[in-house]
N, C-alpha and C positions, 0 to 999 in steps of 0.2 A: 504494500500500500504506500502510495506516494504521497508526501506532505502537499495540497493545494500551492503553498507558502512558494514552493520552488517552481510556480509557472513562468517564472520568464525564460526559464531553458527548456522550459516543456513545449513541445511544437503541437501535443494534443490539446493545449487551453486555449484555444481560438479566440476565444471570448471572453475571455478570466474577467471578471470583473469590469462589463463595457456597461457601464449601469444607462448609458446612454442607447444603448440598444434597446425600444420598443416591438420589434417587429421581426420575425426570421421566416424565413421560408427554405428548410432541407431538401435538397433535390434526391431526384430518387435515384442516384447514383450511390447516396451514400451508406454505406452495410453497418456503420460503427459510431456512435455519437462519443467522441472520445475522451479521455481522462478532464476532470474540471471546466468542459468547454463550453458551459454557458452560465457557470459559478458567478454568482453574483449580478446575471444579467436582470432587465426592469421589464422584460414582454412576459405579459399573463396569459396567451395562450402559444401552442407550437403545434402543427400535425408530424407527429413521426410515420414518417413513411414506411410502407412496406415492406422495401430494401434493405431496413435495421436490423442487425439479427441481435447487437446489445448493446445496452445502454451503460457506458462507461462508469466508473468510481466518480464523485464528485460532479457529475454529470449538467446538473441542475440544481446544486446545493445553494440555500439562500436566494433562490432567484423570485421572480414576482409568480412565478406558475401558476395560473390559480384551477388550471383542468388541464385534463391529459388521457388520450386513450391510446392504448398498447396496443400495436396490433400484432397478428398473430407470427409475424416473422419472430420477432424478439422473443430468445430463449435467455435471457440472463441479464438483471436489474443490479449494477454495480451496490459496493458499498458507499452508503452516505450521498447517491443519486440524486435524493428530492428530496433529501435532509434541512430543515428549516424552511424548505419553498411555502409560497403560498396556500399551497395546494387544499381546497376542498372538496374535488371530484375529482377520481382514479377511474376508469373504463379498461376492468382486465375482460369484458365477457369476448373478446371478439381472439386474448389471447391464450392460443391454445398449444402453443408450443412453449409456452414460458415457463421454466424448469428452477431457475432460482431468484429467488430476491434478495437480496445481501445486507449483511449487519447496517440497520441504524440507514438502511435506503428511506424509510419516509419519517426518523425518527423530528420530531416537533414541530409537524407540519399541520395543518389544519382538517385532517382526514375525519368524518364522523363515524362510514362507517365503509367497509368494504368486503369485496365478493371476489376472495384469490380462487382462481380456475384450479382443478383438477388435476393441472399438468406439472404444477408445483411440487418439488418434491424437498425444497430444504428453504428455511424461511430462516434469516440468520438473525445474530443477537442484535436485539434491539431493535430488531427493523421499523415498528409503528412504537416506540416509545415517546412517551410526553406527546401523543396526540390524544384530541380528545373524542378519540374511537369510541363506540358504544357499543356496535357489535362488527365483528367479522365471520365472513361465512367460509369455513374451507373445509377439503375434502379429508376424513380421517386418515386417508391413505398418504397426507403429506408426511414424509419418513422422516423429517430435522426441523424441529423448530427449536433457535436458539434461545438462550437465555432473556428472557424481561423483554421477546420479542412484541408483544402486545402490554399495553398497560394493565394492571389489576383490576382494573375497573371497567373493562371490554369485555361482554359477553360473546364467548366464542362459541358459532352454533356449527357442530360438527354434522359434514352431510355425506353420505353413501353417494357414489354416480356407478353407471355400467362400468368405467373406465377402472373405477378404484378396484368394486369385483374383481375383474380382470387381471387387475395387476395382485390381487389375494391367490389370483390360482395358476398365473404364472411363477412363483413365490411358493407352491405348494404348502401352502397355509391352509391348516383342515380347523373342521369345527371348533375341535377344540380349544386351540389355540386366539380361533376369536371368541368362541363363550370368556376367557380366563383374560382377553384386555379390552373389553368393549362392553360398556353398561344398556340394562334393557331395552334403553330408548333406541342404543344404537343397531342394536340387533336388530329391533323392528321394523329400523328404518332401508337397512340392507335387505330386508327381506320383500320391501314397498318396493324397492327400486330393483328387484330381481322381477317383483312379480306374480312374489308364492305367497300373500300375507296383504289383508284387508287394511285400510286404513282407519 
């Protein structure tokens, strides 16, 4: 992890701190929005293109962002990305390849509640800390969630999809093994989403 601090020999901070920048528009050439490159910038909104497959460390830290939807290219949310931005609307539903979110990516930002997709599979420490999240909705099947990644006061509503299934019996995980880490609601609700079990 690279200190923000050393971007003037960093050729990924494009932007480091243009607080005079209101407005960007990313062409769809670009795959990589890179290390601190719009740190500190003043525009509140951005469309990430297609093209992105990730969104660098420091990415968007402290900038005016106030919305942002992810599209399905991007498998991997750096650490400290959207850390203190504006931010009070995230749009993961359209990302379905996005695999990780990284320590303290949206921690003190203005998030209330959000809905991490299925494909997620490690949510690092601190990622939504000091927001004032209420709830967050994710798929039990997310394998790593780091330390004080949600605040205490965030209800986390844990959801069953086909996808998670799937990855239970790719995994050769038998009953057992879910009766003994998953509470009755959760069973229930794997059972709604199989299809063998009434609501």
């Amino acid at each position: 992890m690279r200190d923000p601090n050393t971007w003037a020999i960093n050729p990924d901070s494009g932007f480091y701190q243009c607080t005079a920048l209101k407005s960007i528009e990313i062409p769809t050439t670009v795959t990589e929005i890179g290390y601190a490159a719009f740190f500190g910038t003043a525009f509140t909104s951005v469309t990430i293109p297609s093209s992105v497959t990730e969104i660098g460390d420091y990415a968007f830290q402290g900038s005016g962002l106030t919305s942002v939807v992810i599209p399905s290219s991007v498998t991997e949310i750096g650490l400290n990305a959207f850390r203190g931005a504006a931010l009070t609307s995230i749009d993961f539903s359209g990302a379905t390849s996005l695999e990780t979110i990284g320590g303290a990516a949206f921690q003190g930002s203005g998030l209330t509640s959000v809905v991490i997709p299925s494909s997620v599979t490690e949510i690092g420490a601190a990622a939504f800390k000091d927001t004032p999240l209420a709830t967050a909705t994710l798929s039990v099947c997310t394998a790593t969630t780091g330390n004080n990644a949600f605040p205490s006061t965030t209800h986390l509503n844990k959801v069953f999809t086909q996808s998670c299934l799937q990855h239970y019996l790719s995994q050769g995980i038998v009953a057992a093994d879910i009766l003994a880490h998953f509470s009755a609601e959760e069973l229930k609700a794997a059972y709604r989403v199989k299809g063998n079990c009434p609501a």
